[in-house]
N, C-alpha and C positions, 0 to 999 in steps of 0.2 A: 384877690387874685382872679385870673381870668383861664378858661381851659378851652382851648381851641384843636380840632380835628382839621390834619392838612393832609392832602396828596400831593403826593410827588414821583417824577421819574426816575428809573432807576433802568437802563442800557434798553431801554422798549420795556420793562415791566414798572405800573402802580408800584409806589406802595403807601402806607395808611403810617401817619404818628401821629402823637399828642404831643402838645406842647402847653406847659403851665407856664403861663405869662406872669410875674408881680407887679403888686398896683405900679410899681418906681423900681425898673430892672436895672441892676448892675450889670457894669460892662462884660463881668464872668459867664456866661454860660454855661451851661452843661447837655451832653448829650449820653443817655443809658444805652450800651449798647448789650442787647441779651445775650445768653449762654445757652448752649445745650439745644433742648424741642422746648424753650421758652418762648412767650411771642410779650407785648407792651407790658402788660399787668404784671406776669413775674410769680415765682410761687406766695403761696401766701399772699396775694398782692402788695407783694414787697416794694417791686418800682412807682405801683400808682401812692403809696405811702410815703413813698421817699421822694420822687418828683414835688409834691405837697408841702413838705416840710423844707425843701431846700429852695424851693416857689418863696414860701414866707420868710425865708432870709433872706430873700431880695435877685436872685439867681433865675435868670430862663433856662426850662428845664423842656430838652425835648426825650420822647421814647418812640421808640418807633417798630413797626414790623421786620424784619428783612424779607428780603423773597423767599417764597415760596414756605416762609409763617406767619398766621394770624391771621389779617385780612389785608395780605400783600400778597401779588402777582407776580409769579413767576415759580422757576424750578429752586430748592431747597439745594444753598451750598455749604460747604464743612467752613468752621470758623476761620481758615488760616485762606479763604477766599474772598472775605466779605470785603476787600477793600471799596470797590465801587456801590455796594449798599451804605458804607459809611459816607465816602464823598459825597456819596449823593444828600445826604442828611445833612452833611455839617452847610453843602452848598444852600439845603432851603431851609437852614437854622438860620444861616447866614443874611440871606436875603429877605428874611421877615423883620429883618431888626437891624438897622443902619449903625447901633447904638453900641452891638457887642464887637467887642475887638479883640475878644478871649472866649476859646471854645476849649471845654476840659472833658475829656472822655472818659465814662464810670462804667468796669464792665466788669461782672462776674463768671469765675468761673473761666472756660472758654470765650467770652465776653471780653475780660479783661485781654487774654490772651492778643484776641482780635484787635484788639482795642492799643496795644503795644507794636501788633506788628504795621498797623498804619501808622500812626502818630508821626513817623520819620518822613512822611509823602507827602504830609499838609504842613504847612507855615503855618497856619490858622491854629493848630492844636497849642493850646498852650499850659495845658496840663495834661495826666493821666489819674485816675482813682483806680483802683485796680484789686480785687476782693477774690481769692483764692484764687492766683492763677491758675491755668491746666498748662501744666506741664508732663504729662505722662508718659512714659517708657516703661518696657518693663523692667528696668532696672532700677527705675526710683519707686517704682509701685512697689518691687516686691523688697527692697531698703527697705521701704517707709512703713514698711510691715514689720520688719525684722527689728527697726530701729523704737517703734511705737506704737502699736497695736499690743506684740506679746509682752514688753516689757509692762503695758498696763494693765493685760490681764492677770501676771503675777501679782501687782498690786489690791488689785481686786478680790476684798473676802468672799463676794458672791460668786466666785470661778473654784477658788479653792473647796466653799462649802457643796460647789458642784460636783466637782473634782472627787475629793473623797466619798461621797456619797452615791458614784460609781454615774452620773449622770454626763459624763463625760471621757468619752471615749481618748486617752492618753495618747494611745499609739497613733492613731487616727491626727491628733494635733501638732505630736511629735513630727508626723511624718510633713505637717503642712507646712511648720517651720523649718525645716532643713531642706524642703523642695522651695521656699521663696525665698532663704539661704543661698542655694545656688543658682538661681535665675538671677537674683541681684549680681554675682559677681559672673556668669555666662553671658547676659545679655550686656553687660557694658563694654566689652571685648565686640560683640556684636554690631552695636548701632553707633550705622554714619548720620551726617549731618541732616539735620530735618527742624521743622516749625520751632523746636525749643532754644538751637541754634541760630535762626532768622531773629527769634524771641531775642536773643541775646546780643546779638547785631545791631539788631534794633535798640537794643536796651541804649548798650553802649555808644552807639550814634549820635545818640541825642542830650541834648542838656536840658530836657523838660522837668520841671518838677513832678513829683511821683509821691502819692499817697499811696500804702500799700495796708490791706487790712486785713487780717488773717487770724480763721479760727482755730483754736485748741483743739476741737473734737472735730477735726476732717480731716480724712486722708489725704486731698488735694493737696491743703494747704502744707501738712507735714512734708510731701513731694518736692512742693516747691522749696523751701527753707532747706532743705536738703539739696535740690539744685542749686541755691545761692551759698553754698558753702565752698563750690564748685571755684577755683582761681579767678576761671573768664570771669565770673558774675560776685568775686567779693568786693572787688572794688566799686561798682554800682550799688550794690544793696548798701553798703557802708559809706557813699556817697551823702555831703548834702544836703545835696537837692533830693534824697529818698528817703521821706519819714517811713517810717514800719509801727504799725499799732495789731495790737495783738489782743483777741477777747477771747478769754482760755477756755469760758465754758459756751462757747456759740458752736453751730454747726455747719455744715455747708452752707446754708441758704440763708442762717440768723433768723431758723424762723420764731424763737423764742421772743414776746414782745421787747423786753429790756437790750435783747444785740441788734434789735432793728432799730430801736433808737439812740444803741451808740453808733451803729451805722451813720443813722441820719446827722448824730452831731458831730461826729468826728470829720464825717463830710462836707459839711457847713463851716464847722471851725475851719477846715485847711482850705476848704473855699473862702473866707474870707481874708485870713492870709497873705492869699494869693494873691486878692487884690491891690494887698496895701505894697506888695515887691515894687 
């Protein structure tokens, strides 16, 4: 494998990516797009590990800065903006390699988010990978509390041996659950159409295949499965062209070694896949 450093423009600003070449690349591609205050490497160096591993399955694999992270120019935008950071990527993914005819977009997090609400802009896209999306309101935050956090700490012998042993203040908890009780059902009364909406627009727009991978111990992810219960979004998620993989004991970021390497293979496997459509 080969690892090459490129710049490219992006509306007047740099920016810096990696791109892992294979000795003999498939037509598939892949581009990581990060989440959150990430920049190429990833927590844990999650994406330089995962670029590597999806490199030697034969896949060009680029990562890249956005503006205004890492060592790229320009001012810092929220993810439901980064359309022109990604164009600009898929355009110099594209033009290093006459050979790829399939570009797949793998994004965590807010990542993935981003990563859904382009895909309908480009022709070029021809997949998504998509690893806890952000989908947040407070109405699925304080659900997804209501529906999954307390229900596990009742399961939990180490809350009860807390609980009775007075190290845990009752009222105190009582009070936190009947206050996200009623934000779940106040705030959805509340909130007009916004990014999870476009999210869903978006979803529905298109007939991309869709890798969707989701951990057991994240609140994000419990959010989202929670928004896909939703009417607009059952027919998609039950879609398929939308596989859903699920690793019950990972956590937001899979930093545990064994969910980064189901990560890597789950990803691989549906990248190859993809290729044989």
């Amino acid at each position: 494998m080969n690892r090459v450093a490129t710049r490219f423009e992006c509306a007047g600003d740099t920016l810096v990516g990696i791109v892992d070449y294979p000795a003999v690349a498939d037509a598939v591609a892949m581009i990581v797009i990060t989440g959150g205050p990430q920049y190429r490497i990833g927590s844990h160096r999650q994406f330089v590990e995962l670029a590597r591993q999806v490199a030697a399955a034969g896949h060009t694999v680029m990562r890249f800065d956005q503006r205004g992270a890492g060592d790229s120019d320009g001012q810092t935008r929220s993810f439901d903006q980064l359309d022109d950071d990604v164009r600009a990527a898929v355009d110099e993914l594209a033009s290093a390699n006459d050979s790829i005819d399939n570009i797949v977009l793998w994004g965590l997090c807010d990542g993935a988010s981003a990563a859904l609400l382009y895909a309908p802009t480009d022709n070029r896209i021809g997949g998504l990978v998509l690893l806890n999306p952000w989908v947040r309101r407070e109405s699925t935050e304080a659900q997804a509390r209501v529906s999954n956090y307390y229900p596990a700490k009742l399961a939990d012998m180490d809350f009860w041996k807390r609980l009775l042993s007075g190290r845990i203040n009752i009222w105190r908890s009582g009070r936190s659950f009947v206050s996200n009780l009623l934000r779940s059902r106040r705030a959805q009364s509340q909130e007009s159409r916004d990014f999870v909406d476009r999210m869903r627009a978006a979803a529905t727009a298109s007939e991309l295949p869709v890798l969707v991978i989701l951990s057991g111990q994240d609140l994000t992810a419990q959010e989202f499965i929670q928004v896909c219960e939703q009417p607009q979004w059952r027919d998609w998620i039950h879609s398929e062209r939308v596989t859903v993989e699920h690793l019950p004991d990972a956590n937001h970021t899979f930093s545990r070694p064994a969910d980064k390497q189901a990560v890597a293979r789950l990803t691989t496997d549906w990248l190859g896949q993809l290729r044989r459509r």
